[in-house]
N, C-alpha and C positions, 0 to 999 in steps of 0.2 A: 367141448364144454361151453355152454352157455356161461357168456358175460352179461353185466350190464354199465353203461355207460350213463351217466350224467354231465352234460355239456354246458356248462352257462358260461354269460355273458358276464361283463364285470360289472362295478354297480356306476351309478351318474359320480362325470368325470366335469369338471370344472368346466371343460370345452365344451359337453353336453350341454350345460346349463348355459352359456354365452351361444350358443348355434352355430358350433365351427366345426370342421371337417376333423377329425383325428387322424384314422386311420394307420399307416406305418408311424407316425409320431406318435406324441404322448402327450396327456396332462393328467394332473394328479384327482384322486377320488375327491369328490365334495365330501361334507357330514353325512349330506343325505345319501352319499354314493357307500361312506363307511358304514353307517347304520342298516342300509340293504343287504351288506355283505352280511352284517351280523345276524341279519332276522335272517337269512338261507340260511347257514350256521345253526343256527335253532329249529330250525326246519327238519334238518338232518336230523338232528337232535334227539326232536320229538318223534321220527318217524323210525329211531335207531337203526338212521343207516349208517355204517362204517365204511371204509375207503379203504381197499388194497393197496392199489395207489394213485399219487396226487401230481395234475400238472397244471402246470398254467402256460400262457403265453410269453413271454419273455418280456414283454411293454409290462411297462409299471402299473399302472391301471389295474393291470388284472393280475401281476404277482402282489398286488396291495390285496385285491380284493381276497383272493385266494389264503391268504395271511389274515384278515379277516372272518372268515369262516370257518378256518381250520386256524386257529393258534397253534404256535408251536409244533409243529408238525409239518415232516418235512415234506420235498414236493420237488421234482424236477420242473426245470424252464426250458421251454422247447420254442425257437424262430419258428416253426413250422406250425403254433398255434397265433400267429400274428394276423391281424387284422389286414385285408384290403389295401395294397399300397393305391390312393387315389394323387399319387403325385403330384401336380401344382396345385390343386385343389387344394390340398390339408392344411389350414391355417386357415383357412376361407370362410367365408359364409355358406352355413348348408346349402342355402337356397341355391349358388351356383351348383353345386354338386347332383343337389336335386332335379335339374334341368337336362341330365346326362340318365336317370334314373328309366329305369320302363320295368314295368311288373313281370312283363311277360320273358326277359332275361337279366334282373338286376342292372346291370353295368354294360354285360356283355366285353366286345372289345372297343368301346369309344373312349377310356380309358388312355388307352395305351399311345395313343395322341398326345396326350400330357403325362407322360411318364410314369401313367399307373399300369397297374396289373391288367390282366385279362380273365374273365372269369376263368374260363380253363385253368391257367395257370391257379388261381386260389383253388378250385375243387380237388386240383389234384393233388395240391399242396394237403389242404385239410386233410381229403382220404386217405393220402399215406401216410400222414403223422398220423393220426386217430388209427389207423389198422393195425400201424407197427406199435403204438400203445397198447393196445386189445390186446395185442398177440405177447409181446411183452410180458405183460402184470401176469405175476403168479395165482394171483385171487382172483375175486370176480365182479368184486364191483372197482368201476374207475369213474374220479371225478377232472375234469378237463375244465379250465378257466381259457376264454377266447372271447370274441367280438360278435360284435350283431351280424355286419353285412357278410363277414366270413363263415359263419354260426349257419344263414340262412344259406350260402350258397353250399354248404357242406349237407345239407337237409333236403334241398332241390336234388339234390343227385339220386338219394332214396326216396326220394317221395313226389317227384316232379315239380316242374312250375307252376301249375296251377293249386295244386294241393298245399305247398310251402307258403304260396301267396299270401294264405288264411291265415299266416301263422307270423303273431307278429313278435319280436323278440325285444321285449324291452329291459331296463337293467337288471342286471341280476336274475329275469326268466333263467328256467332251464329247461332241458329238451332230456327225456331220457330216451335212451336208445336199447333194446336187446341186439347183442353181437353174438355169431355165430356162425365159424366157416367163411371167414371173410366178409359177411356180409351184415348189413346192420338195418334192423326192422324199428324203423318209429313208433315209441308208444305214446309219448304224451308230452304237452307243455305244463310246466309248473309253474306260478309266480307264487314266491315263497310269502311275499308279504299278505296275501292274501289268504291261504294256509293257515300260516301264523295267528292271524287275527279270531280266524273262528274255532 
């Protein structure tokens, strides 16, 4: 049976808006991060999509935002939807982080120099939590709460490097996915606030 997946990002987090590294850590949603969550929320809404079931990533950010969008309604937290550990990095200034960046492999393994991940390790991470969700849910639509760089690097895998490159994931975007037979075919970027407006 055909699923479908909706994967977003959480909304602007306090660190977003100061220019610092998150990643494995946290900071808390801004207004404008809570109000993102709410206009997806509505989005859903208006387009009467309902949710078999509901996850988020285990960081706050995104069980906030996810609480957000879905009130009252419950939702597993899964470590395996966590953001890119960019370890010494995270507190930092983007700009250092962005210095380690290359399009053509995200992060790659220079990362793992300073006690972060390696993209391998996040793809694989993301694809088997997202499969074992898919495979999981009795229904057939699932909404996932997770991070940008993890988000993009989970999207490279279906849709390569170059094709993912185009696609930029900012707050609260979302990516839906059709799943089927283990595998998951890209349909489309959404930005809800944009949606919403027209």
């Amino acid at each position: 049976m055909s699923k479908t997946l909706y994967l977003m990002r959480h909304g602007q987090t306090m660190f977003n808006l100061r220019g610092k590294v998150q990643g494995a850590s946290d900071s808390p949603l801004t207004e404008l991060g809570i109000s993102q969550a709410q206009i997806a929320g509505q989005y859903f809404k208006n387009k009467n999509i309902k949710f078999d079931s509901l996850y988020s990533s285990s960081s706050e950010r995104a069980c906030d935002t996810l609480e957000n969008v879905a009130p009252n309604t419950p939702y597993q937290r899964s470590k395996g939807l966590k953001e890119w550990s960019f370890g010494l990095f995270e507190g930092e200034s983007v700009d250092l982080l962005t210095a380690t960046w290359d399009n053509s492999d995200l992060f790659g393994n220079r990362l793992v120099a300073f006690e972060g991940d390696s993209r391998e390790e996040v793809e694989k991470r993301l694809n088997r939590t997202l499969t074992e969700m898919m495979e999981k849910s009795e229904g057939s639509t699932v909404l996932a709460v997770s991070h940008g760089t993890g988000i993009q690097a989970f999207l490279r895998t279906w849709i390569g490097d170059a094709a993912a490159s185009e696609v930029a994931i900012g707050n609260c975007h979302i990516l839906k996915f059709e799943y089927d037979n283990h595998q998951f075919k890209y349909i489309e970027k959404i930005d809800p606030i944009e949606e919403v407006k027209h």
